[in-house]
TORTIVEX-806067 format. One record per residue (C-alpha): residue number from 1; x, y, z. Coordinates in nm, 4 decimals. Example, Ala and Ser with C-alpha at 12.3 -4.5 7.8 and 13.67 -1.06 7.14 Angstrom:
<recs>
+-----+----------+----------+----------+
: num :        X :        Y :        Z :
+-----+----------+----------+----------+
:   1 :   1.2300 :  -0.4500 :   0.7800 :
:   2 :   1.3670 :  -0.1060 :   0.7140 :
+-----+----------+----------+----------+
</recs>
This chain:
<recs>
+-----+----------+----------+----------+
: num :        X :        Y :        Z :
+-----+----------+----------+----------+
:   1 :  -0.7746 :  -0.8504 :  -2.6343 :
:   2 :  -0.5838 :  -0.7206 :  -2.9338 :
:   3 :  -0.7709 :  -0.4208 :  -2.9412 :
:   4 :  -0.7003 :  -0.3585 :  -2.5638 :
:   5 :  -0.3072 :  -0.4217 :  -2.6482 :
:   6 :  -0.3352 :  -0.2086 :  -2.9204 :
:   7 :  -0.5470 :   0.1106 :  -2.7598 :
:   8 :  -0.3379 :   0.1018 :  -2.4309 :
:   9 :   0.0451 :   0.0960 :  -2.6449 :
:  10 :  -0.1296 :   0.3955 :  -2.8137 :
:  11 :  -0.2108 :   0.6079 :  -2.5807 :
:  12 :   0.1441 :   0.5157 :  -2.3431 :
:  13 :   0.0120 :   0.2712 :  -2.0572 :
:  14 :   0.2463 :   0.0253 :  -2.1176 :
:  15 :   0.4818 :  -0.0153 :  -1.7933 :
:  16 :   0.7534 :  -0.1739 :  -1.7642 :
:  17 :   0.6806 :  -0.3410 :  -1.4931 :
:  18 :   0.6015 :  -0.7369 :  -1.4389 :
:  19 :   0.2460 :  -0.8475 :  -1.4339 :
:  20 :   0.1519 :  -1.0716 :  -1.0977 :
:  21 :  -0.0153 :  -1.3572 :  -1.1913 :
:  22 :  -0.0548 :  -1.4956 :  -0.7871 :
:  23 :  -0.2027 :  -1.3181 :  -0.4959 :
:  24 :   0.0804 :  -1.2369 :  -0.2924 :
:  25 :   0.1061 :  -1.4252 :   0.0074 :
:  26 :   0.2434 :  -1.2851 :   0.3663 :
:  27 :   0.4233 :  -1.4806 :   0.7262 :
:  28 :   0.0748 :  -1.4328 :   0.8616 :
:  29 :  -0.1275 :  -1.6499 :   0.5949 :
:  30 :   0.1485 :  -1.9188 :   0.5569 :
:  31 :   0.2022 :  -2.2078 :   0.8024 :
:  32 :   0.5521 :  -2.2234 :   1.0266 :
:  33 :   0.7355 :  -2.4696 :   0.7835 :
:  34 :   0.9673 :  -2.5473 :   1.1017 :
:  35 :   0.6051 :  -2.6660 :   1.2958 :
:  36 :   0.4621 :  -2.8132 :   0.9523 :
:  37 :   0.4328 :  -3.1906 :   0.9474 :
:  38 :   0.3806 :  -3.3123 :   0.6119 :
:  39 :   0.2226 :  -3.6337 :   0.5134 :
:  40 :   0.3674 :  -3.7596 :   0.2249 :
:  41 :   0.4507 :  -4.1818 :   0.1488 :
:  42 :   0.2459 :  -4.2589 :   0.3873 :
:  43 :   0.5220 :  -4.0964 :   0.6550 :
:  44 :   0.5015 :  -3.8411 :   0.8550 :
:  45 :   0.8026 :  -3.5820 :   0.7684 :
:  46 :   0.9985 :  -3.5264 :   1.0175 :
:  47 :   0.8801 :  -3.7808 :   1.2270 :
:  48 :   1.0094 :  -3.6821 :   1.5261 :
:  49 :   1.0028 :  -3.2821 :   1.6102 :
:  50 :   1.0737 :  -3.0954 :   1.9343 :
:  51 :   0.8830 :  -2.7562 :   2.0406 :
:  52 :   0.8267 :  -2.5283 :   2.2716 :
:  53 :   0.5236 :  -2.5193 :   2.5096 :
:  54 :   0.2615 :  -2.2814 :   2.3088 :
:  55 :   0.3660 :  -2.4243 :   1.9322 :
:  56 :   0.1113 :  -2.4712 :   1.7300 :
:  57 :   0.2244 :  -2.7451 :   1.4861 :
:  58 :   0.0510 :  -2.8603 :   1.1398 :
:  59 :   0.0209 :  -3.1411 :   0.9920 :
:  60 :   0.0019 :  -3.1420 :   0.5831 :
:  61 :  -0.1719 :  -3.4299 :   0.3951 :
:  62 :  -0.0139 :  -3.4083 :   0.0559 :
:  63 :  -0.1024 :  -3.7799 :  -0.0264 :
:  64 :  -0.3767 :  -3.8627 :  -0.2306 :
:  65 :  -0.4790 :  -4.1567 :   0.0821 :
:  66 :  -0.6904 :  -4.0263 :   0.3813 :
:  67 :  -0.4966 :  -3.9912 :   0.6584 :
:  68 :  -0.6388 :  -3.8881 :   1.0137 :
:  69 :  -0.3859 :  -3.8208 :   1.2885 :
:  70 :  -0.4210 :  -3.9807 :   1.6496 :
:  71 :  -0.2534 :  -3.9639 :   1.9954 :
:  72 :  -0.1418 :  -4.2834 :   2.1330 :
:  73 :  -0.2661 :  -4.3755 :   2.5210 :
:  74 :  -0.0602 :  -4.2001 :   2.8044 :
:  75 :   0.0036 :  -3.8335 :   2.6741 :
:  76 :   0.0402 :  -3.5472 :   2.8651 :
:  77 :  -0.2586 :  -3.4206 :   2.6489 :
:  78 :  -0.4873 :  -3.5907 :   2.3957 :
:  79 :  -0.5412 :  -3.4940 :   2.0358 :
:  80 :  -0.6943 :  -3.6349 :   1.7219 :
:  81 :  -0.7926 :  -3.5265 :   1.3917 :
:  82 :  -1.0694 :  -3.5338 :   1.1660 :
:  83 :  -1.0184 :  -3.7804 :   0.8203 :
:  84 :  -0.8011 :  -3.5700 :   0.6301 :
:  85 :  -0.7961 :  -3.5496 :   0.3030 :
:  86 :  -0.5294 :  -3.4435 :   0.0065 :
:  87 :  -0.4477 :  -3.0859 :   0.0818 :
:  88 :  -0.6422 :  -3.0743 :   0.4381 :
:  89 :  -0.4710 :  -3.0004 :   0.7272 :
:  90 :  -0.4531 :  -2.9995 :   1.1093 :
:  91 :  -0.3467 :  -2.7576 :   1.3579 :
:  92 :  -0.2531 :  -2.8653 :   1.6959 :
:  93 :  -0.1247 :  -2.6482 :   1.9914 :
:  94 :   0.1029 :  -2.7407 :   2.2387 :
:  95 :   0.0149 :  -2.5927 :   2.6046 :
:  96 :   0.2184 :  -2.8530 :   2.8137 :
:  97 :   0.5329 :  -3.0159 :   2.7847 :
:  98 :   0.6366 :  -3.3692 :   2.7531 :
:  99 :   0.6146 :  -3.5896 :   2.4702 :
: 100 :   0.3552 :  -3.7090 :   2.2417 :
: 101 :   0.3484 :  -3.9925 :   2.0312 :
: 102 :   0.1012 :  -4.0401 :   1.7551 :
: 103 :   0.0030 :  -4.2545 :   1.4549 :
: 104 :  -0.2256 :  -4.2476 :   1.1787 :
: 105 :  -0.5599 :  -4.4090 :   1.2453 :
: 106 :  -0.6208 :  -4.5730 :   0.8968 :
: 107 :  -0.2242 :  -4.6397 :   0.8286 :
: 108 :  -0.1091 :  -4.7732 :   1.2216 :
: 109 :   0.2444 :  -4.8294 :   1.0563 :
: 110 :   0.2620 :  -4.4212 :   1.0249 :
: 111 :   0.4077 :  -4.3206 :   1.3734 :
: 112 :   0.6158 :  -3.9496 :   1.4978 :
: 113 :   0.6789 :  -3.8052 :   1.8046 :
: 114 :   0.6330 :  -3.4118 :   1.9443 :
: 115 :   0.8554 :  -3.3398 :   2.2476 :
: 116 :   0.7487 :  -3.0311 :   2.3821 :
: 117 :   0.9485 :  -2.8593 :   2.6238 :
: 118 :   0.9184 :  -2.5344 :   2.8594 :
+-----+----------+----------+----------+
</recs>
């Protein structure tokens, strides 16, 4: 390493510019933070969230508990995820309107409601 250091201020390939230690990340890779759920103290945050008809929204585990998301009975449209896990998400989109309630299948106490509107 030294040697590299040493050879490459020699011979003038030093730049002044920073060195990127992270890939760089783009709109297209991230999730919507507006349609981004998080799970977090055993809540879901926000709780309640209103959309438009076509949203996908995402929901975030970021506790260390497994949390798996659930519809309650008479939705416009049912939807349920797999046990997720710390840093596992699920996507859900939105194709009609009306509003969805939904819980947490382990944690029942864990409730939030989509309103989705046209």
């Amino acid at each position: 390493m030294i040697m590299l250091i040493l050879t490459c201020s020699f011979s003038g390939c030093i730049s002044s510019q920073p060195i990127q230690t992270t890939a760089p990340t783009t709109a297209a890779t991230q999730p919507d933070e507006l349609n981004t759920i998080a799970i977090q103290n055993f809540t879901f945050s926000p709780a309640n969230l209103t959309i438009k008809t076509g949203t996908t929204v995402t929901w975030l585990n970021q506790d260390e508990a497994v949390h798996q998301i659930d519809s309650d009975l008479n939705i416009p449209v049912a939807f349920y995820s797999d046990s997720l896990a710390h840093g596992a998400s699920f996507p859900f989109t939105f194709t009609q309107p009306g509003t969805y309630t939904y819980h947490c299948t382990y944690h029942p106490t864990m409730k939030g409601t989509i309103i989705v509107q046209s």
